[in-house]
N, C-alpha and C positions, 0 to 999 in steps of 0.2 A: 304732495305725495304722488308717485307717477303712479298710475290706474293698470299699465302692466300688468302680470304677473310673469315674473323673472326664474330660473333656475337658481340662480347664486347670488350672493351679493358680495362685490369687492373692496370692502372699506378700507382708508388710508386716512392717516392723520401727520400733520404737518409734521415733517423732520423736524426735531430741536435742533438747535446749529449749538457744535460740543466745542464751545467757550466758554463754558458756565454750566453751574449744576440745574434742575429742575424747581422753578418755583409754581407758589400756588394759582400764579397766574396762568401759566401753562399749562395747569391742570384744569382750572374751571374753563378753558377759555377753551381746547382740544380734548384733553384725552382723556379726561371721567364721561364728557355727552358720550364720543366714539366708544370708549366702552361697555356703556351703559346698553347703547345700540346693539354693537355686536353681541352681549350677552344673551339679550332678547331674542337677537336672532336665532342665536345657539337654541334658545332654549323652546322656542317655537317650530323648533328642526329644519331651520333652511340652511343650504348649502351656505356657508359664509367663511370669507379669508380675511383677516385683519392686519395690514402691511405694517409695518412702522419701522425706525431706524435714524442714523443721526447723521443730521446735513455737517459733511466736515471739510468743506472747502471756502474758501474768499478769505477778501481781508482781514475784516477782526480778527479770524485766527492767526495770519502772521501777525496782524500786530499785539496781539496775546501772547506768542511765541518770543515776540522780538524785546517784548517788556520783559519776561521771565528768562531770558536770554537760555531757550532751548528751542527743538526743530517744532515747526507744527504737527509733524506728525505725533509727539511727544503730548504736545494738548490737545488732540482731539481720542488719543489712545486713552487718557486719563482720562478725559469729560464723558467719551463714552462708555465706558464699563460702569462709572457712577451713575449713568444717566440709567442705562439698560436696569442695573439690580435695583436701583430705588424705583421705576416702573414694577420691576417684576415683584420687588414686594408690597408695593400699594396693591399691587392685584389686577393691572393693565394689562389685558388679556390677550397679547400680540400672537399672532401666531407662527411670525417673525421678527424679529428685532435686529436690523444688519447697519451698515453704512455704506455711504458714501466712497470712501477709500476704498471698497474691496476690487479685486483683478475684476469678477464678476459686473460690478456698477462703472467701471473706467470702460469695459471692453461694447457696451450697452451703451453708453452714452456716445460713446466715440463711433459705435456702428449707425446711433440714431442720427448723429451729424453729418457722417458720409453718405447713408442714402440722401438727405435734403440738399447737402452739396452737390451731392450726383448728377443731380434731377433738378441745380438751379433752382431751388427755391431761397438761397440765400443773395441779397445784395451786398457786394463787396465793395466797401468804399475805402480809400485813406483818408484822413485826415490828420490835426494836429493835436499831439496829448501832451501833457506837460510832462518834463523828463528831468529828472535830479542830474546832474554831470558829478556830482559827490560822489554816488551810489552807481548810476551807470546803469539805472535804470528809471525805467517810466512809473509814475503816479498816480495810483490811484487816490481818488477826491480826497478821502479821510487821513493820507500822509501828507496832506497840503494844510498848512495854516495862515491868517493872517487877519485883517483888521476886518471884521464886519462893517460891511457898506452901511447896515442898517440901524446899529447901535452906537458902532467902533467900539467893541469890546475887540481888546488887541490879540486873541488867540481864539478866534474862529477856524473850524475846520469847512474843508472845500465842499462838503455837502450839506455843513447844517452849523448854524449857530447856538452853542448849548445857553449863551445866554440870554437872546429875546427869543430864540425858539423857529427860529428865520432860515426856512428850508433857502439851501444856495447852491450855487456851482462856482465849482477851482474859478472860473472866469472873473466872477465877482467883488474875488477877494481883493483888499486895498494891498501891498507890499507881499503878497505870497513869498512863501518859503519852505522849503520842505522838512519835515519832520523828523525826516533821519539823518539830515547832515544839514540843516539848518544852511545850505544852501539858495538861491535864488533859483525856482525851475524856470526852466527854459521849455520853450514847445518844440517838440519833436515829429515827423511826419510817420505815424504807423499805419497799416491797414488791418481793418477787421472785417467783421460779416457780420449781417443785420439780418432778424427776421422780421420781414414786409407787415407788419400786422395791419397795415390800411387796407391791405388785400385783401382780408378775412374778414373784414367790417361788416359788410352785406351778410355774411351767412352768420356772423355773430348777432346780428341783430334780430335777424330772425330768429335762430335758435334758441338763444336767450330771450330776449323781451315778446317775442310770441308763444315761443313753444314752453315757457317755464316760469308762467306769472306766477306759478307755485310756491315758488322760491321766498323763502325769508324774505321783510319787505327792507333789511338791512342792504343785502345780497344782492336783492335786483334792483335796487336803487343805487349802490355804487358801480353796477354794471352799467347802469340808464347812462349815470354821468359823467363815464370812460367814452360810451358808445357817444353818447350826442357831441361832447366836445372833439370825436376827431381822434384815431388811432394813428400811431406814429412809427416807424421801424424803429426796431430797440437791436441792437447790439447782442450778441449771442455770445461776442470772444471779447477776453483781454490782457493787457499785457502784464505776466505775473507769473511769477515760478512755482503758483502753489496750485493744485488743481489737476483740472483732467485737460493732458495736452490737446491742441487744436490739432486732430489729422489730418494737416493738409503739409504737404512740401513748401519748405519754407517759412513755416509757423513758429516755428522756434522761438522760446520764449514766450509762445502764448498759450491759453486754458481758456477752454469754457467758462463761461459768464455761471456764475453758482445759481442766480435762476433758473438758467437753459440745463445746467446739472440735475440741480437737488431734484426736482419731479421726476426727471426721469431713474430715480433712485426708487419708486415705486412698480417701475416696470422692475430694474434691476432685481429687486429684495424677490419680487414673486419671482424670477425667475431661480434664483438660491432658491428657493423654496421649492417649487415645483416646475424643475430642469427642462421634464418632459410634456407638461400639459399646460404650462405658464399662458399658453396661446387664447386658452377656453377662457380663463380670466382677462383676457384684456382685447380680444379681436371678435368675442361669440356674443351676438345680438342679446340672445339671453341672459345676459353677465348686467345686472345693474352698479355702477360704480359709485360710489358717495364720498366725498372729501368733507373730511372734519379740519376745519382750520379756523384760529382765529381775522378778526377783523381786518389788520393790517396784511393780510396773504389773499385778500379776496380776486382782484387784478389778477394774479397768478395763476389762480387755480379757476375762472370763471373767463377770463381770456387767454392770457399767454399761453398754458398748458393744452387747452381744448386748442390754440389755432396752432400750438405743434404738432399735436397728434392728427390733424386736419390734415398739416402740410404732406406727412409721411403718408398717412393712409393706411386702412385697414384697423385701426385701433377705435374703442368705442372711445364716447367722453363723457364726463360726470352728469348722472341723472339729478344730484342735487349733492348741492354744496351749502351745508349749513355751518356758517361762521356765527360766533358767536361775536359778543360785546367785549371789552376789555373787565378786569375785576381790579378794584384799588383794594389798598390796604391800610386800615385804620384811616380812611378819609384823603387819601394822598395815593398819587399812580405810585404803582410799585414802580422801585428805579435799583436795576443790579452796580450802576455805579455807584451811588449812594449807600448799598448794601441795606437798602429798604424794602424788606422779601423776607417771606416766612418759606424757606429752602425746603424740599422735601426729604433730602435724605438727612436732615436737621431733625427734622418734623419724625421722623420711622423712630431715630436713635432718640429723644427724648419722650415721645409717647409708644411706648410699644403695646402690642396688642391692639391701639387704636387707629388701627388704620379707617376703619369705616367711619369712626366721628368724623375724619377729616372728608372723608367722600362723602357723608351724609350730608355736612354744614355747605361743600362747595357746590354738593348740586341743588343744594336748598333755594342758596342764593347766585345760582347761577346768571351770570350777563346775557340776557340769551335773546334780549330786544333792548337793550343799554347798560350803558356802563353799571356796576354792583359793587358794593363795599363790604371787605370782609373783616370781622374786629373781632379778637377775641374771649370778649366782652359775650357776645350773639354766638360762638364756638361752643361756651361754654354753656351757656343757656339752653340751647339745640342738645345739646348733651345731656345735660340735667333734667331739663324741661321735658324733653323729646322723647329723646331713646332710652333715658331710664324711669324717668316716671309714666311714660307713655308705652311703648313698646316692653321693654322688661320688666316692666310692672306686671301687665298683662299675661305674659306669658308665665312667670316665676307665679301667678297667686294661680293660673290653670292646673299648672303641672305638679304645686306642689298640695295643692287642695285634693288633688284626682291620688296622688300617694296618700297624703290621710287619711279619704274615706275610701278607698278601692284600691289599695294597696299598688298603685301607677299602672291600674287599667283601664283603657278607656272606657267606661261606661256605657249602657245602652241606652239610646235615644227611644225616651217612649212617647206617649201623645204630646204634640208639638202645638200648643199656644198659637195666637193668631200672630205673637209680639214673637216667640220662636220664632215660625216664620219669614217674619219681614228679616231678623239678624241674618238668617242663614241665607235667604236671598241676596245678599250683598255681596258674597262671591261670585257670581257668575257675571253682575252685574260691575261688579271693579274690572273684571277682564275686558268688558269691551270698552270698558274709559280707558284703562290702562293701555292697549293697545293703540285706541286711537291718538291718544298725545305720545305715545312712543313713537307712533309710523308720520307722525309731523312734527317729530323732533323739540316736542315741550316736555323736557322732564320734568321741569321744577312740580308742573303741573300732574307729572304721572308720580310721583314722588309723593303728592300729597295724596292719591289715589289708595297707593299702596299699605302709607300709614294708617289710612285711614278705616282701614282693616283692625287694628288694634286699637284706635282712638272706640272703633263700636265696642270690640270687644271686653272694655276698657267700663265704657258705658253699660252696659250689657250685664256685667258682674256686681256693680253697684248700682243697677236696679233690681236685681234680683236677688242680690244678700243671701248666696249658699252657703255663705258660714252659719246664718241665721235661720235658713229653711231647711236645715240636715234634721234639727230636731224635730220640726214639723210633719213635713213632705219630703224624705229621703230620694225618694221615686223620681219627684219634680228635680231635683239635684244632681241625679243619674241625665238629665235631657239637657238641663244649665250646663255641666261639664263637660258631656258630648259636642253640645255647639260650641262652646271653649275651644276645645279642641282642636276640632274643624277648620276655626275660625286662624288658630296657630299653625295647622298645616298649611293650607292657604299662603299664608305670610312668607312659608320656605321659597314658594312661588313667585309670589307679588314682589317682593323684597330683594330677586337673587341677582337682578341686573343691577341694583346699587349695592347693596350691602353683602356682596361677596362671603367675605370670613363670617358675616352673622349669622347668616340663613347656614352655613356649614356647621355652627354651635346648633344653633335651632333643631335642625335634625338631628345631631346627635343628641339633643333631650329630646326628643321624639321619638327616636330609637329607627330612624330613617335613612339607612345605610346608600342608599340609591334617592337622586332627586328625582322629584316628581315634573312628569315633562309640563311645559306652560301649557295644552291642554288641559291640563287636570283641573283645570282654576276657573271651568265651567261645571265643574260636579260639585255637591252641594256635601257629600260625605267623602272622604280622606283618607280619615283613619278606620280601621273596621272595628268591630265591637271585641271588645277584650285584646286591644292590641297592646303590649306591655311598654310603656315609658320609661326611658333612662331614669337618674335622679336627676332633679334640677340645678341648675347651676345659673350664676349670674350672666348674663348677656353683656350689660355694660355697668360700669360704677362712677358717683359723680367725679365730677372734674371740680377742685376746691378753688377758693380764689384768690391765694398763694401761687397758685401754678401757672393761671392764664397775667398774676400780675406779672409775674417774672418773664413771661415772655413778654408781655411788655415791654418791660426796662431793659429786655435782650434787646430788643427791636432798636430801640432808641438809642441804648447805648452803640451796638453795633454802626447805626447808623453817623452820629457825633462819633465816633472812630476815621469812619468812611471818610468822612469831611476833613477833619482834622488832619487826616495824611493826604487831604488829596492837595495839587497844585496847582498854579495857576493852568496848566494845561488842561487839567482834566475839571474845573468848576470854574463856573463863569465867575467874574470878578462883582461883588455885593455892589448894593448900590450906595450913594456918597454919604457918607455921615456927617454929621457936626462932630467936633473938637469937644463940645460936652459929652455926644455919643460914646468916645473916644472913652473920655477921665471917668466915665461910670465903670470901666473894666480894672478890675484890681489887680493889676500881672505884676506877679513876686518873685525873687530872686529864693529857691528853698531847695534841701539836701534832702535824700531821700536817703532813711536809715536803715529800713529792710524791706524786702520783696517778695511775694511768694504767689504761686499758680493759684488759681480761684478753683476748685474743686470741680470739675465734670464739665468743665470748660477747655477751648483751647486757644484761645486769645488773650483770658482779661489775666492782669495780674493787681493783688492789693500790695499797694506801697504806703508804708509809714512814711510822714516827710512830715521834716521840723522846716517851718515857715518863719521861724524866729519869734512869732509872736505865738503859733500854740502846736501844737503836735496833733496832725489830724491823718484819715487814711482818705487814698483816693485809688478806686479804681479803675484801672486804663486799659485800653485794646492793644496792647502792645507788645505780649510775648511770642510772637510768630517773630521778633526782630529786636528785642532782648531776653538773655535766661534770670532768671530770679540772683543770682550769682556776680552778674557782674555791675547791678545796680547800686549796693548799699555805697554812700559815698559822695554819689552822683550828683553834682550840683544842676540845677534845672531849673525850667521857669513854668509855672502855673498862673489859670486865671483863678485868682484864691477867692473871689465872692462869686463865686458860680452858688446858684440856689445847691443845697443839698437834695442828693433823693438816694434811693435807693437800688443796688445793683445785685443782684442774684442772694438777697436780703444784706448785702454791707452797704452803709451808709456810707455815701462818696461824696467828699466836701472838696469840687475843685474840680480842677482839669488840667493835665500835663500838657504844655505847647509840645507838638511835634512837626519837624518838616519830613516832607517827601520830595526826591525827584522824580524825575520822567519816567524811572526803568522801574520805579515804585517802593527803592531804599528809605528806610526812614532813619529819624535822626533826631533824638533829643534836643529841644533849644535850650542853651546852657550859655549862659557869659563869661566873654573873654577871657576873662581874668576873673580868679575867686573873691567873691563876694560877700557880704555878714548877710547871711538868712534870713529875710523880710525885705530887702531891696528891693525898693518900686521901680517898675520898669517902665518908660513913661519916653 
């Protein structure tokens, strides 16, 4: 943590790049820590800006565009408005949310490039880049496919091999050929601009590895082993019609490299936002900046970024950067090709009202010094477990005890016990844990801080048994309730940087129209005596295990979809089987007799299909590319001993063969010619 004390603080978290919706990995990994932070901040009253916004330039997106056969600006217009309202209703507290595309972040990027070219800080070299003569234009790595040097799997792309995992360059490949017109590329002689980063070496090293051993030991460890191995000019421009053009005469053709962009999309956003003062936030000594990014953006935002705003001048650069770990799912990296992800705006539209379980379970298990596994097995547990037997337990037996015997007033605290006391000291005492794993960025650790506010309270009520001391010591029950109390206002406090929408019910059983600033969570009383209580109402309610199974067998099945449609382009090819391997699959020739939508779904459809030997249903991902309508009839082929299991509670016996091409059509496998229903296919 820097020792400072700053006027403002400038938080920014990593652009998502709008080819895809928001999954949970993006969440635990950026934007719950960053907003967890900024709320703190909020609520401790320091000046604070929170930038955000969606990276909409590079490749993938045209080749997103080019699969879906519409313009890029067409998918990043759609990824980003899904991307913004499924933020703004988890409750990601931006105080901008812009892109990339706007006149605003082109006219910004493009003015940050002409000072540096002005002033010669770029090296301009030509060289040769591989060029489609199909297409009539040049190649970026991922439109390049060919034989991996290192497996010979025959459909590697120019920068990585999806099936041994074998980072590569276009150079390496065995037969290259290009993607879009399956032509042979040829090298062509272009020229670009390089930023010098060997130049900046010396004052990165110092900056970094002296001035900021502070830093997550992730953070400053993958800086050590960028620094020590030797920095390299990287490339700024290239050739590609999608982007922000290169303002130079005679660039034509070329954009900004999407990392020399997207950052500078955080100057951009703040300046949308504040036109006239954008300056104090990014060039005023007193401005501490902090970058929330995960693992793989570290390089970026801890070099490249700081030796751009070096090169230009006048800009501060990140006091710290805390990247987290990656988060798998169910035991397995999330993978959006595989459709292996629990999607967020998936997640809003099937749990509603619980947006905090899911912010609760991911800062629980947050990656925050290694990889973390989220199952929702442990979602459901954290739920049940946690927040309603732990926290709403708590507060529902305060609030609703203090209406049966004092009509939902607070009580008056009379002579306080020595065991009184020590409970009620625990407020003042969570505020400076909680702050200090706040301000070094361990929530999991301030997280447990906060609960644990209600774990005493919890404690507290069943060692003192006021249901059972009213008839005794009424008196004593008036001081038990008060600290109850207390102990629940507090919690509006301790609670309000993770659990948003909770601590907003909380006060309203509290009858707490205005929050109470983070201050207040050194004072030992809250509420005042006879302050009058809402009625109580539930905070959270279990999660059954019906509900977390089914998202299971969404999970899987979604994913066995993924597979099944994808091609050999887009999945490495399995590894060799035996001929017995082979005759253990039962692929049948069978009719499919009716079809119909799976209810609150919009993928799967259940097909009855006579197999010739029995009439069974099987569930498939398939109606985004048939309607229920034009299947009955259909002759097709399944693997008919697939184990059965169960899919959104219909048992599915089988699996429908489907192909897919490149552009992502799919297509029934059906034989040639009609067939008697049970034909083995062999």
């Amino acid at each position: 943590m820097s020792k400072k004390e700053y006027k403002r603080h400038l938080v920014t978290s990593a652009l998502p790049y709008a080819n895809g919706p928001i999954h949970i990995g993006h969440l635990a990994g950026v934007y719950i820590p960053a907003d967890i932070y900024v709320r703190y901040l909020r609520l401790a009253g320091k000046d604070v800006c929170f930038i955000g916004g969606s990276d909409e330039h590079g490749v993938p997106i045209t080749i997103k565009a080019r699969q879906q056969g519409v313009t890029p600006q067409e998918i990043v217009d759609t990824y980003h408005k899904l991307i913004e309202e499924s933020f703004e209703k988890l409750g990601i507290s931006f105080d901008i949310y812009s892109r990339t595309t706007s006149e605003i972040h082109h006219k910004t990027a493009s003015d940050f490039f002409k000072k540096l070219y002005a002033e010669g800080k770029f090296i301009e070299k030509e060289t040769e880049q591989f060029y489609d003569p199909g297409t009539g234009t040049f190649l970026a790595d991922r439109y390049i496919v060919g034989t991996c040097p290192r497996c010979d799997h025959d459909h590697a792309y120019g920068d990585q091999c999806e099936k041994c995992g074998s980072t590569l360059s276009a150079e390496e490949l065995i037969n290259p050929r290009s993607s879009l017109s399956g032509e042979v590329p040829e090298k062509k002689k272009t020229t670009h601009w390089y930023l010098p980063l060997d130049q900046y070496e010396p004052w990165l090293k110092t900056w970094i590895l002296e001035t900021h051993k502070e830093w997550k030991p992730n953070v400053y460890g993958q800086c050590k082993s960028w620094l020590d191995n030797g920095l390299q000019p990287r490339a700024v421009s290239r050739d590609l019609d999608w982007g922000v053009p290169v303002p130079v005469e005679g660039a034509d053709g070329k954009v900004l490299y999407v990392w020399f962009d997207a950052p500078i999309g955080y100057i951009s956003n703040t300046i949308e936002l504040f036109p006239d003062t954008w300056e104090t936030w990014w060039k005023d000594e007193d401005t501490r900046l902090v970058h929330f990014i995960g693992k793989d953006n570290i390089v970026f935002h801890c070099i490249v970024f700081p030796s751009m705003l070096k090169a230009h001048g006048g800009y501060i650069v990140p006091d710290n950067v805390p990247a987290n770990e990656f988060l798998n799912l169910e035991g397995d990296k999330i993978s959006t090709s595989k459709n292996w992800a629990v999607w967020l705006h998936e997640y809003l539209e099937e749990f509603p009202g619980k947006e905090d379980v899911l912010r609760y379970t991911l800062c629980a298990t947050m990656p925050e010094t290694k990889d973390n596994d989220f199952t929702w097995k442990d979602f459901q547990a954290r739920n049940n477990n946690e927040l309603v037997a732990v926290l709403g337990n708590f507060v529902n037996r305060a609030v609703v005890l203090t209406h049966k015997y004092y009509d939902g007033k607070v009580p008056t605290c009379n002579t306080l016990t020595a065991y009184d006391k020590e409970i009620i000291s625990h407020i003042p005492k969570t505020l400076q844990s909680l702050e200090s794993h706040l301000e070094h960025f361990h929530f999991r650790e301030a997280l447990k801080d906060a609960m644990n506010l209600a774990r005493l309270g919890n404690k507290y009520l069943a060692d003192t048994e006021p249901w059972k001391a009213i008839k005794t010591d009424p008196e004593r029950v008036k001081t038990i309730l008060c600290i109850s109390l207390q102990l629940c206002a507090a919690l509006t406090i301790a609670l309000d940087p993770f659990l948003p929408f909770t601590t907003k019910k909380l006060r309203n059983i509290l009858n707490m129209p205005t929050p109470l600033p983070w201050a207040d969570l050194s004072k030992e009383q809250l509420l005042a005596t006879e302050h009058q209580l809402n009625e109580p109402t539930l905070l959270f309610e279990k999660i059954e295990d019906a509900t977390v199974q089914a998202q299971v067998d969404k999970l899987r099945n979604c994913c066995e979809t993924a597979a099944s449609a994808s091609t050999s382009a887009l999945i490495p090819a399995f590894e060799e089987c035996t001929f017995d391997d082979f005759t253990k699959m039962d692929i049948r020739v069978a009719t499919i007799q009716t079809a119909e939508r799976v209810p609150k779904t919009d993928k799967l459809l259940k097909l009855t299909i006579d197999t010739g030997l029995d009439t069974r249903v099987i569930v498939s991902g398939i109606a985004e590319h048939y309607s229920p309508e034009e299947l009955p009839g259909r002759q097709i082929c399944i693997l008919a001993n697939l184990k059965p299991r169960k899919i959104r509670g219909i048992e599915s016996k089988g699996m429908i063969l489907m192909a897919q091409d490149g552009d992502g059509n799919m297509s029934l496998v059906s034989p040639a010619k009609e067939m008697k229903n049970g034909s083995v296919v062999n």
